[in-house]
C-alpha positions in Angstrom: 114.2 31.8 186.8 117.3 33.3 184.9 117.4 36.1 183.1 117.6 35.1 179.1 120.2 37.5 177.6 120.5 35.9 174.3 116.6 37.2 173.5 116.1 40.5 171.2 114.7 42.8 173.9 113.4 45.2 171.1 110.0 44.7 169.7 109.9 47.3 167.0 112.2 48.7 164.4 112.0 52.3 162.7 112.2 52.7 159.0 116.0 53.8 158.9 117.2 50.9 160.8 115.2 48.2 159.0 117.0 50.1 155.8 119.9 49.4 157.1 119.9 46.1 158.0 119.3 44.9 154.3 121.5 47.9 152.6 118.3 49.4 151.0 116.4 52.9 150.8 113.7 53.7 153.2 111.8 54.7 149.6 112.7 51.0 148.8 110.7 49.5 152.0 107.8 52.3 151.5 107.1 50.8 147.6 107.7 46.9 148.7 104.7 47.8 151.5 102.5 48.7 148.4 103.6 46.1 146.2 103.5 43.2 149.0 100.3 43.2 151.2 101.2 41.2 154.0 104.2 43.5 154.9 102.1 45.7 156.9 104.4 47.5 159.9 102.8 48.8 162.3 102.2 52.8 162.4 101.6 55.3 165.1 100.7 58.2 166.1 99.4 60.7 163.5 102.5 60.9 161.3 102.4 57.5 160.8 105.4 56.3 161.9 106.0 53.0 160.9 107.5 50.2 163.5 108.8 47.1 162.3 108.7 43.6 164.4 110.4 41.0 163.7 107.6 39.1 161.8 107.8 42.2 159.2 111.5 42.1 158.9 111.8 38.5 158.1 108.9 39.0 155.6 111.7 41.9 154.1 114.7 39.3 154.7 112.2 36.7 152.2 111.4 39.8 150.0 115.1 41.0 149.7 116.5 37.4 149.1 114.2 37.2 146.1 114.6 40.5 144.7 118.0 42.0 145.6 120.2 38.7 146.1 119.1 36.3 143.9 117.5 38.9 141.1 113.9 37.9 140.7 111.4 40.7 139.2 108.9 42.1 141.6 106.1 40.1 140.0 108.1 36.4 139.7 108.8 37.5 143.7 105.2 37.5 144.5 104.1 35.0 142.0 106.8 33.0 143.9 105.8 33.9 147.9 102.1 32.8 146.6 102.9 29.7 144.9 105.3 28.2 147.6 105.7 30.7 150.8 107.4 27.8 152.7 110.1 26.8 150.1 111.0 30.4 149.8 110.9 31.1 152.9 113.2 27.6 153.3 115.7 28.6 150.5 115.9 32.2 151.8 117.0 31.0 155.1 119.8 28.2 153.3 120.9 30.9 151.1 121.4 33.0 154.4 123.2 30.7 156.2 125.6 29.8 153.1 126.9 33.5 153.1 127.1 33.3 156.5 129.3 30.5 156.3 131.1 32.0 153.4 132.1 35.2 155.4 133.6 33.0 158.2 135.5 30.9 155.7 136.7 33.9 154.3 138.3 35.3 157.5 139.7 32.3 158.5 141.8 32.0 154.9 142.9 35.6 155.8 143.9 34.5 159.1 145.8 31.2 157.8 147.2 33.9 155.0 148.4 36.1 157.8 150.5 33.1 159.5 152.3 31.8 156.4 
């Protein structure tokens, strides 16, 4: 059986590094926790420090999409997750691939720029 190398090894994230995959505050993620009950990391020990799996980070990717890159109010973001959870969920992940594919176009016309 071979080894699969491709597969994220980690299963939880800390606060500071979920922060800083999305650009945001840690206070940011701390107040989307109270304001969106099923992103629920998991906490241990008794400082309750919070671990993030990858289930609660692509609930942040959906909650960031709404509110950060396409502008939505806190309530029109819930109203939205409750109303359709697997369109938004499917327009999040579009809209994510877009930009990615926008960032590669991007260096590639900087490349071509380079050689002219």
């Amino acid at each position: 059986m071979a080894l699969n190398l491709d597969k994220n090894l980690k299963l939880y994230y800390s606060i500071s590094e979920v922060a800083r995959m999305f650009g945001l505050n840690e206070s940011t993620l701390r107040y989307w926790e109270q304001e969106f009950p099923y992103l629920k990391p998991k906490t241990k020990g008794p400082s309750k420090v919070r671990q993030y799996s990858e289930k609660d980070i692509e609930q942040i990717r959906l909650i960031h999409n709404l509110v950060k890159v396409r502008g939505f109010k806190l309530a029109a973001a819930k109203k939205i997750i409750s109303n359709n959870r697997t369109g938004a969920d499917k327009t999040a992940e579009v809209l994510e691939r877009l930009m990615a594919i926008k960032d590669e176009l991007t260096a590639m016309k900087r490349q071509i720029d380079l050689l002219v």
